[in-house]
C-alpha positions as a Markdown table, in Angstrom:
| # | Residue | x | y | z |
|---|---|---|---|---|
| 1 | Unk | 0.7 | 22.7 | 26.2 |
| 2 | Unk | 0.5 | 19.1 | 28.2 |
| 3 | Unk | -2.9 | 19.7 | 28.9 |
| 4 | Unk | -3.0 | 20.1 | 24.9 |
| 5 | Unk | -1.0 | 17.2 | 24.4 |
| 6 | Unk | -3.1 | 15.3 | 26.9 |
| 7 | Unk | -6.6 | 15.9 | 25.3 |
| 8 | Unk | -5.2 | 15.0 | 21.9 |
| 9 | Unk | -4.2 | 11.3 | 23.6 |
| 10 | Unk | -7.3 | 10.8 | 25.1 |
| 11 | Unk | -9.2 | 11.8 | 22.6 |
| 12 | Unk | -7.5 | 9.6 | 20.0 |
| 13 | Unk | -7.9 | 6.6 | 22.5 |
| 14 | Unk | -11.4 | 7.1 | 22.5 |
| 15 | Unk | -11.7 | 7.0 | 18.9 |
| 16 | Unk | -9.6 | 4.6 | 18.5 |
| 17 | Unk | -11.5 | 2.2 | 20.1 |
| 18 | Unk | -14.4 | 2.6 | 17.8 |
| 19 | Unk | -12.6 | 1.5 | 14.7 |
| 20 | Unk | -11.4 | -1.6 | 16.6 |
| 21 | Unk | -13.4 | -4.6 | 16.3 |
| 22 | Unk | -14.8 | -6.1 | 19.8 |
| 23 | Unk | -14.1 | -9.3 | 19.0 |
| 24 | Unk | -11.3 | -10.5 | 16.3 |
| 25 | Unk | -12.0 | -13.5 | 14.4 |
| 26 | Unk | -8.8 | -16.4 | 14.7 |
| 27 | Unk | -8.0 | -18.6 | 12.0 |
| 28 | Unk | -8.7 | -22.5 | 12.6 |
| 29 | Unk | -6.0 | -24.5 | 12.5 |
| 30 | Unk | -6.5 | -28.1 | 10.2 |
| 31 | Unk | -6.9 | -30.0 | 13.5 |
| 32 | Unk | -10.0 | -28.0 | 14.6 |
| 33 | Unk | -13.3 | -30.1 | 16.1 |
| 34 | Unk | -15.8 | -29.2 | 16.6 |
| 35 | Unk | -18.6 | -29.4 | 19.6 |
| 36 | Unk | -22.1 | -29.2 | 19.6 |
| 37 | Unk | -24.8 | -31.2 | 21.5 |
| 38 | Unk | -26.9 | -33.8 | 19.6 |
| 39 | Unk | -30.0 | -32.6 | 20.4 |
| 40 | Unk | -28.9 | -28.8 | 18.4 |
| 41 | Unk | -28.2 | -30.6 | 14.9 |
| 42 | Unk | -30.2 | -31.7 | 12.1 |
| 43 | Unk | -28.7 | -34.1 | 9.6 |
| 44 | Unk | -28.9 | -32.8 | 5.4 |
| 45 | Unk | -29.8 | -34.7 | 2.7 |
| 46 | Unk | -26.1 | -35.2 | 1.9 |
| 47 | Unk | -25.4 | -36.8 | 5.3 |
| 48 | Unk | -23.7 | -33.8 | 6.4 |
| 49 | Unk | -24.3 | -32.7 | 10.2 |
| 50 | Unk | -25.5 | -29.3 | 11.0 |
| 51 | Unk | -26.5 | -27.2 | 13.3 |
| 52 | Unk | -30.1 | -26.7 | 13.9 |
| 53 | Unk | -30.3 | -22.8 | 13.9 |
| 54 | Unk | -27.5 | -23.0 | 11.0 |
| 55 | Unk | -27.1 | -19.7 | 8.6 |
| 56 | Unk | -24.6 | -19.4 | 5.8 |
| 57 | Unk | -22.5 | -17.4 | 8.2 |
| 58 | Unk | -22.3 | -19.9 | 10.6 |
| 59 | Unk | -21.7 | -23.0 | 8.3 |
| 60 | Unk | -17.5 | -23.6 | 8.8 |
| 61 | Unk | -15.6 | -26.2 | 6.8 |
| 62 | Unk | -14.4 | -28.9 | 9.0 |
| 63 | Unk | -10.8 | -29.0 | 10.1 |
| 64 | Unk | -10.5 | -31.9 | 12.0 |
| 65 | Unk | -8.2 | -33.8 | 10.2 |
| 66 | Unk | -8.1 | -36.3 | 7.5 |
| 67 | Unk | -11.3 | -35.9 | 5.7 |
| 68 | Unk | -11.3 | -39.0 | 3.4 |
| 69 | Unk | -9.5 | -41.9 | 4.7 |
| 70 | Unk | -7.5 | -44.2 | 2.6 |
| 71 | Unk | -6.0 | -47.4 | 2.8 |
| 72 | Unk | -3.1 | -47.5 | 5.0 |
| 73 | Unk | -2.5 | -46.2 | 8.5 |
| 74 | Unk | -2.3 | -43.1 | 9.7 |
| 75 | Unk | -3.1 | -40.7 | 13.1 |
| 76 | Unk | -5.3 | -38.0 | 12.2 |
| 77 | Unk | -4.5 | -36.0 | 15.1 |
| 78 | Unk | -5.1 | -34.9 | 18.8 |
| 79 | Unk | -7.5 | -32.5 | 20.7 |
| 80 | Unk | -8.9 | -31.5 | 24.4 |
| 81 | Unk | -12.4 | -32.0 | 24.8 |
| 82 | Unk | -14.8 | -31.2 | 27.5 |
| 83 | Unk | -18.2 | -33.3 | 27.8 |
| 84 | Unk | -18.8 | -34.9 | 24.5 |
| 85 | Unk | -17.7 | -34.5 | 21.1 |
| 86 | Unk | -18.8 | -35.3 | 17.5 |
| 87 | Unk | -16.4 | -35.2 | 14.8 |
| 88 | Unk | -17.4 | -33.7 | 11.5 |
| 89 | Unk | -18.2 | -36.3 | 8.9 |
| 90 | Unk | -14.7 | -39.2 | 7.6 |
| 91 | Unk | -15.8 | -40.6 | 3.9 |
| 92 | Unk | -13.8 | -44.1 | 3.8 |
| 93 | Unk | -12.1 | -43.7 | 0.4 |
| 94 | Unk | -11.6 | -47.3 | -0.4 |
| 95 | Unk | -13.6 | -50.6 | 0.8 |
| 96 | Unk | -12.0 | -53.2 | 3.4 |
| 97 | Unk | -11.4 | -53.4 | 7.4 |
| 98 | Unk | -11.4 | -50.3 | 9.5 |
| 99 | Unk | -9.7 | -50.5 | 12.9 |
| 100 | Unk | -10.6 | -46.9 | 14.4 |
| 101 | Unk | -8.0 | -46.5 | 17.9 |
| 102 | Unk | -7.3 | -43.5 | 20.4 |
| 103 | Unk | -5.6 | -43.0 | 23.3 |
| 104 | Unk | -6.4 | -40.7 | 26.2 |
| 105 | Unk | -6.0 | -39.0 | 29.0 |
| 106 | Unk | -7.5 | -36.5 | 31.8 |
| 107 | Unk | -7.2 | -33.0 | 31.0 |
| 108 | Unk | -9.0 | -31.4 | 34.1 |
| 109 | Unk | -8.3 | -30.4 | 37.8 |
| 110 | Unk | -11.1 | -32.2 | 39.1 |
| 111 | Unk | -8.9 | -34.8 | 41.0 |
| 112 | Unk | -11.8 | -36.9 | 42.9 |
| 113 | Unk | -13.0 | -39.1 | 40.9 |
| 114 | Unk | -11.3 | -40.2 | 37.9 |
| 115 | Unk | -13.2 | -40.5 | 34.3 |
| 116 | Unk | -14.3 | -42.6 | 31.7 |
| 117 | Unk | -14.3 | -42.2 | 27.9 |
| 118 | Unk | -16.6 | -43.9 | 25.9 |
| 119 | Unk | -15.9 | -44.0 | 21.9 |
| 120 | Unk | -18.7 | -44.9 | 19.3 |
| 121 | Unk | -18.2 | -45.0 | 15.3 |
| 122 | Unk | -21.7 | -43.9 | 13.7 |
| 123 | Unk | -22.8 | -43.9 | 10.5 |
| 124 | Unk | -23.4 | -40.7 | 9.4 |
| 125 | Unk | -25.9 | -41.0 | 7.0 |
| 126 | Unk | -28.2 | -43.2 | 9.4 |
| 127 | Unk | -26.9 | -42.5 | 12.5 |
| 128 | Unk | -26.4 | -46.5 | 13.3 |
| 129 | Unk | -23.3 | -47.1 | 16.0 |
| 130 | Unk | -21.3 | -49.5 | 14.2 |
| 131 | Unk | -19.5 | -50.2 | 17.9 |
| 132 | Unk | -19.1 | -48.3 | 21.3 |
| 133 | Unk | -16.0 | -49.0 | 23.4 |
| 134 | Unk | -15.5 | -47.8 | 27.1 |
| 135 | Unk | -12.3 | -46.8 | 28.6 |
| 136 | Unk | -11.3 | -46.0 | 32.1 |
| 137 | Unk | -9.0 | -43.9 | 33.4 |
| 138 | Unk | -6.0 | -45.6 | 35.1 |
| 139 | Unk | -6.7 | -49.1 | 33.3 |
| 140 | Unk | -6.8 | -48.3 | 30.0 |
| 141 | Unk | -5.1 | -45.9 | 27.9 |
| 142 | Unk | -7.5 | -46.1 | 24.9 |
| 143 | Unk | -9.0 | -48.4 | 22.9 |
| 144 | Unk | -10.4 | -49.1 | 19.5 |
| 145 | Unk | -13.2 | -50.7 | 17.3 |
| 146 | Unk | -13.2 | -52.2 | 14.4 |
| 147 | Unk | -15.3 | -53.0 | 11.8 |
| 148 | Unk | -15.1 | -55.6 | 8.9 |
| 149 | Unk | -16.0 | -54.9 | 5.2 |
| 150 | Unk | -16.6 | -51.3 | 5.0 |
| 151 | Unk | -18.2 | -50.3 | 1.7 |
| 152 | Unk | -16.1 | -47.0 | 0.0 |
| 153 | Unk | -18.1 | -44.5 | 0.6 |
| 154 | Unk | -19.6 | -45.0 | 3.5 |
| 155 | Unk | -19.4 | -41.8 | 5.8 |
| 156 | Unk | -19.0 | -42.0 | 9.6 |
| 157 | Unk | -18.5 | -39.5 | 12.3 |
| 158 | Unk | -16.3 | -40.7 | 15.6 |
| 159 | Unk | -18.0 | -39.5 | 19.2 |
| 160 | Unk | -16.4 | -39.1 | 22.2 |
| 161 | Unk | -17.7 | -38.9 | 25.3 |
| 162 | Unk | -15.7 | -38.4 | 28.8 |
| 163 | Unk | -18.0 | -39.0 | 31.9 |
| 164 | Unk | -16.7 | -39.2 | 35.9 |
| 165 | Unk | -16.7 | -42.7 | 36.6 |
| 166 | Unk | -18.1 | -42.5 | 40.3 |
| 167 | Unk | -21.7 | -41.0 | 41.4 |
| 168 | Unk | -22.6 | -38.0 | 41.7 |
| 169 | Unk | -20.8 | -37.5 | 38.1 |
| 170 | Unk | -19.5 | -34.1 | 39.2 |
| 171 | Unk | -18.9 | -31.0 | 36.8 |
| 172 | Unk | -18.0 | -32.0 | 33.0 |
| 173 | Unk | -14.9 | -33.5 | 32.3 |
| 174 | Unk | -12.0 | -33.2 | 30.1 |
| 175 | Unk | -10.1 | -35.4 | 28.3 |
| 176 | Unk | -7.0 | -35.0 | 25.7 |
| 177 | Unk | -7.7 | -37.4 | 23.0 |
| 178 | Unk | -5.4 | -39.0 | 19.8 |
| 179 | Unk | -6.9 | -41.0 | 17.7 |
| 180 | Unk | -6.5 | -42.5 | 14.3 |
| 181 | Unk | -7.0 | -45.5 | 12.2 |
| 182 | Unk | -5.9 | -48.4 | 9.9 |
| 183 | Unk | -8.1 | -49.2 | 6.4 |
| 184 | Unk | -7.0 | -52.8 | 4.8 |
């Protein structure tokens, strides 16, 4: 009878396993980014950023925060990063002065040489780099960039890029980054 018992188990284990997925899909959370490498994305004829090898399945809606950006200030939100990042694509909602700021810090073990993060606002639609601001780690906290008379309209994308500050640049880096803006 345990033998019985036993072969029952086992055999509904194995079964089991067979009507279980291999790998369960998570739900995003609204302050998801992101990451891909530039040289894997085409741009559309909307302005919207894609991957190059792009399907319908693999096409996501963008999560990473405020989407359409208002006059007022606000922080869109925070995220770890490792390398580089490029945000998906921020349509500014209403024309004036755009101060774009973050803040940062080291999110990896790699304790010899501390990092940099450099911070560019591109246009989307063009890919022009309205500014690029550099920030090291134990003299700065963050930085920002602003830019005067910002048509409604105009879509940008925010990159990030966290780099070891002394040569050999050692293994990629990871930062924990906040950022946000102010539209006047």
């Amino acid at each position: 009878m345990k033998r019985l018992v036993g072969l029952i188990m086992s055999l509904a284990l194995c079964f089991s396993a067979f009507a279980v997925p291999a790998f369960a899909a998570t739900e995003q959370s609204e302050n998801s980014v992101y990451t891909i490498s530039q040289n894997e994305v085409t741009q559309t004829d909307d302005g919207l950023i894609i991957p190059k090898e792009a399907n319908e399945e693999m096409l996501v809606s963008p999560r990473a925060g405020v989407e359409t950006w208002y006059k007022g200030s606000r922080t869109v939100g925070s995220f770890n990063m490792t390398d580089d990042n490029l945000t998906p694509v921020k349509t500014i909602g209403d024309s004036g002065t755009l101060d774009v700021w973050f803040t940062f810090y080291r999110s990896d073990q790699y304790s010899s040489s501390p990092i940099k993060l450099t911070f560019q606002i591109r246009n989307a639609t063009t890919g022009q780099v309205y500014g690029t601001v550099v920030a090291y780690e134990g003299q700065d906290v963050g930085g920002g960039i602003v830019i005067r008379n910002v048509p409604a309209g105009t879509k940008i994308q925010l990159y990030f890029d966290a780099s070891s500050i002394s040569n050999p640049p050692g293994p990629y880096r990871q930062a924990y980054i906040t950022y946000g803006y102010t539209l006047s």
